[in-house]
C-alpha positions as CSV (number, residue, x, y, z in Angstrom):
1,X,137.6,173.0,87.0
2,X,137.0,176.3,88.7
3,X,133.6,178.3,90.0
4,X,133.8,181.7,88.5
5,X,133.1,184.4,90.9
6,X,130.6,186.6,88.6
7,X,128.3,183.9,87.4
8,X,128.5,181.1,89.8
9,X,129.1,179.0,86.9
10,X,131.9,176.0,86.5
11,X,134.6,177.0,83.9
12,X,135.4,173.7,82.8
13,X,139.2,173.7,80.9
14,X,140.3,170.9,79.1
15,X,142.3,169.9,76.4
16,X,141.9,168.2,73.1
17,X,143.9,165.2,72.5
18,X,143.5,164.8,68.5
19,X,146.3,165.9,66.4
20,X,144.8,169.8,66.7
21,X,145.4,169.7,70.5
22,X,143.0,172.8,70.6
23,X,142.2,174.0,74.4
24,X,138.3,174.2,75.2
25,X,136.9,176.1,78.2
26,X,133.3,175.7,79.1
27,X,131.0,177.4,81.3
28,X,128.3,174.7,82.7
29,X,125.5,174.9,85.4
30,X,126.0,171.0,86.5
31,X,128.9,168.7,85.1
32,X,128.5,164.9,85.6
33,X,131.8,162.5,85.1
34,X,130.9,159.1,83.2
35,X,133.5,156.5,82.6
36,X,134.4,156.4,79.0
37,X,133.1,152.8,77.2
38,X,135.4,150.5,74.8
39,X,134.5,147.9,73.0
40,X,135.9,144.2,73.7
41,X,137.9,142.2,71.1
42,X,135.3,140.4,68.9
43,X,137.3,139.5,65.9
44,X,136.4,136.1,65.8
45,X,132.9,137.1,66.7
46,X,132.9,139.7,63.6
47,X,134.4,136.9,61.2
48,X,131.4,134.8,62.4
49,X,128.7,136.9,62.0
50,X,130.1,139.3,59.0
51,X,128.7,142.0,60.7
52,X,130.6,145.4,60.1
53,X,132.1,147.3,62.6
54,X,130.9,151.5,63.3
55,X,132.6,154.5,64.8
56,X,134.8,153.2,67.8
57,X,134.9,149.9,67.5
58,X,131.1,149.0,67.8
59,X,128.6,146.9,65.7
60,X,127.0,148.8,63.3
61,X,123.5,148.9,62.4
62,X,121.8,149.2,59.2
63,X,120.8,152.3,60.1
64,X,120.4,154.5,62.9
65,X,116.6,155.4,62.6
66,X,115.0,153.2,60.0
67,X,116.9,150.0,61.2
68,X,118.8,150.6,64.8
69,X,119.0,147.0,65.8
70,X,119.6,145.3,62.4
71,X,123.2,143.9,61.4
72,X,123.1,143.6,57.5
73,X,122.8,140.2,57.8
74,X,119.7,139.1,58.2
75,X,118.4,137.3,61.5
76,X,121.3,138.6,63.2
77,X,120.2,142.0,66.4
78,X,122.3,144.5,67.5
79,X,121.6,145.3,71.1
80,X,122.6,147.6,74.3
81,X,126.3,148.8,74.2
82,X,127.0,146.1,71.9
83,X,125.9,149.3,69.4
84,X,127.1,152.3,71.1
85,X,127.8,153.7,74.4
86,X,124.7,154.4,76.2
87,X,122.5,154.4,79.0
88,X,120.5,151.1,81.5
89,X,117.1,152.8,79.7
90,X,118.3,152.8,75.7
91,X,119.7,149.2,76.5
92,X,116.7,148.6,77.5
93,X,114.5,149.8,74.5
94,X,117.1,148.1,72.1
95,X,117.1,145.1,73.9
96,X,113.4,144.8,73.5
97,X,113.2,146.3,70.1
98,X,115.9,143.0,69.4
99,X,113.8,140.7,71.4
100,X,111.0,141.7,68.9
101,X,112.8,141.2,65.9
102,X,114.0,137.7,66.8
103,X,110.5,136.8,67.8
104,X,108.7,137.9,64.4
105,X,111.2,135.1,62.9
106,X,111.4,132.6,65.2
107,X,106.8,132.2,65.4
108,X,106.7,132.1,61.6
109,X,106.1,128.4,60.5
110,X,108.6,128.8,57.5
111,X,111.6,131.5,56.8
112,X,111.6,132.5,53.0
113,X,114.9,133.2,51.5
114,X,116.0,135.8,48.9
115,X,116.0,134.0,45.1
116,X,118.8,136.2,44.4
117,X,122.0,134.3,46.0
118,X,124.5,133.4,44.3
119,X,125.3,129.7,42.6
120,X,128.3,127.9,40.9
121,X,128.2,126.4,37.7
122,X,131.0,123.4,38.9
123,X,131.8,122.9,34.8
124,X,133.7,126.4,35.2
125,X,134.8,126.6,38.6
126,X,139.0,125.9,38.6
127,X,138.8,126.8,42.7
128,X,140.9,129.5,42.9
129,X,138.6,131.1,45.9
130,X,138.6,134.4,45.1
131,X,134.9,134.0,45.8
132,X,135.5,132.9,49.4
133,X,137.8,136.0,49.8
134,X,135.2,138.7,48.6
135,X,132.4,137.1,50.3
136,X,131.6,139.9,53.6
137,X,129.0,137.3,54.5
138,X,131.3,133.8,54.9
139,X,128.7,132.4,52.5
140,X,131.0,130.6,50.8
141,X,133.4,128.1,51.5
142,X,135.7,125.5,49.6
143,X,135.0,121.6,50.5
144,X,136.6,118.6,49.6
145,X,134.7,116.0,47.2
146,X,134.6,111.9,48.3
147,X,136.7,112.5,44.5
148,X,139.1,114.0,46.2
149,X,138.3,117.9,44.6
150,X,137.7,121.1,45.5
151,X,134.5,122.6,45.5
152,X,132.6,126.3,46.4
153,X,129.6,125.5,48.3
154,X,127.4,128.4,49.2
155,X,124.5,128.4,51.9
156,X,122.2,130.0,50.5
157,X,120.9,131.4,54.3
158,X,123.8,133.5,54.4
159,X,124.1,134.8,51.0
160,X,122.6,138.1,51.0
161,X,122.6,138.2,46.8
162,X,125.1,141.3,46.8
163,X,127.0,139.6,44.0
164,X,130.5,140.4,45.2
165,X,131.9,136.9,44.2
166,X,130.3,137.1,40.6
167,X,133.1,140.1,39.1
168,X,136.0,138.6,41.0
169,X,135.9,135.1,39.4
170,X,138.3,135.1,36.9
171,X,135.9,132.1,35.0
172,X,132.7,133.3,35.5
173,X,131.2,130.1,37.5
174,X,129.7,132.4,40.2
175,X,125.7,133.7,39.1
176,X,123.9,135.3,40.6
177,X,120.4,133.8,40.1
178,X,117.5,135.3,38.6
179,X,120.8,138.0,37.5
180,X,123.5,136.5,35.4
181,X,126.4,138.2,33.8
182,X,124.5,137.9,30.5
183,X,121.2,139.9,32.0
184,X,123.4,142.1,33.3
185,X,125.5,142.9,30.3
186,X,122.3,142.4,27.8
187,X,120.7,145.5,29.8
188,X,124.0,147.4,30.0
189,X,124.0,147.5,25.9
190,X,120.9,148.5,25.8
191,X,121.6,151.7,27.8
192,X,124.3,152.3,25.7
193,X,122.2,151.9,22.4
194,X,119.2,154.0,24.1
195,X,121.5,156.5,24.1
């Protein structure tokens, strides 16, 4: 960093360390150093929550206007750094953009759930979990019987109804309710024939 002599401006040199390695030169007025942020190792938290990960490591939102503390799973807030790098006043505003999230959910007297989660017919599930593979959400998961079998149980407040698991079992016992395959392929011929 130098002052240039004609402009009392910095000239600001620096070097790009991508692939490119390009060399930059600014001129600036004011220049203020700020420790660059990483994120911490939440793997285990991320398998937990399903929630997925944004540009540099960070929590993504649903989106950055509409929805900037949602996670895509429902109930769950993405606050302060947690979401991006930034600053003690936008922590602030998320935190308390979170805070009133959480607290429209936690006052009502009763939480409805989505009707369209999934379900397993158990007459044509062979337990192969492919289901509990797809699944983003960890909505599904494989228990033992007091018969000594395996079964897919899903919890219906973590489904989000994406149908993921539906087209991966290879026996069709995953439906989506109010949606099965049937629905689905009944409308699909009907395009066809519209056409």
């Amino acid at each position: 960093m130098t002052v240039s002599p004609s402009s009392n401006l910095l000239q600001i040199r620096l070097e790009d360390e991508t692939p490119r390695g390009r060399k930059i030169e600014i001129s600036a007025d004011f220049v203020v150093l700020n420790v660059g942020i990483e994120p911490t190792d939440i793997q285990e938290l991320l398998r937990t929550l399903a929630t997925p990960v944004g540009n540099g490591g960070f929590l993504q939102e649903v989106h950055p206007k509409q929805k900037p503390v949602e996670s895509q799973m429902e109930g769950i807030f993405i606050a302060g750094v947690a979401r991006a790098p930034m600053n003690i006043q936008e922590c602030v505003m998320a935190t308390m953009a979170a805070a009133s999230k959480a607290t429209n959910i936690l006052t009502k007297e009763e939480i409805e759930f989505s009707p369209f989660v999934a379900k397993v017919d158990y007459h044509k599930c062979t337990r192969t979990g492919r289901c509990v593979e797809e699944c983003e959400y960890n909505a599904i998961t494989l228990h033992n019987t007091s018969e000594g079998k395996t079964k897919a149980v899903i919890g219906p407040s973590l489904c989000s109804g994406c149908g993921a698991c539906v087209p991966v079992c290879p026996n069709r016992a995953m439906i989506l309710q109010e949606c099965d395959l049937g629905q689905i392929e009944a409308q699909i011929e009907g395009m066809i024939k519209g056409v």
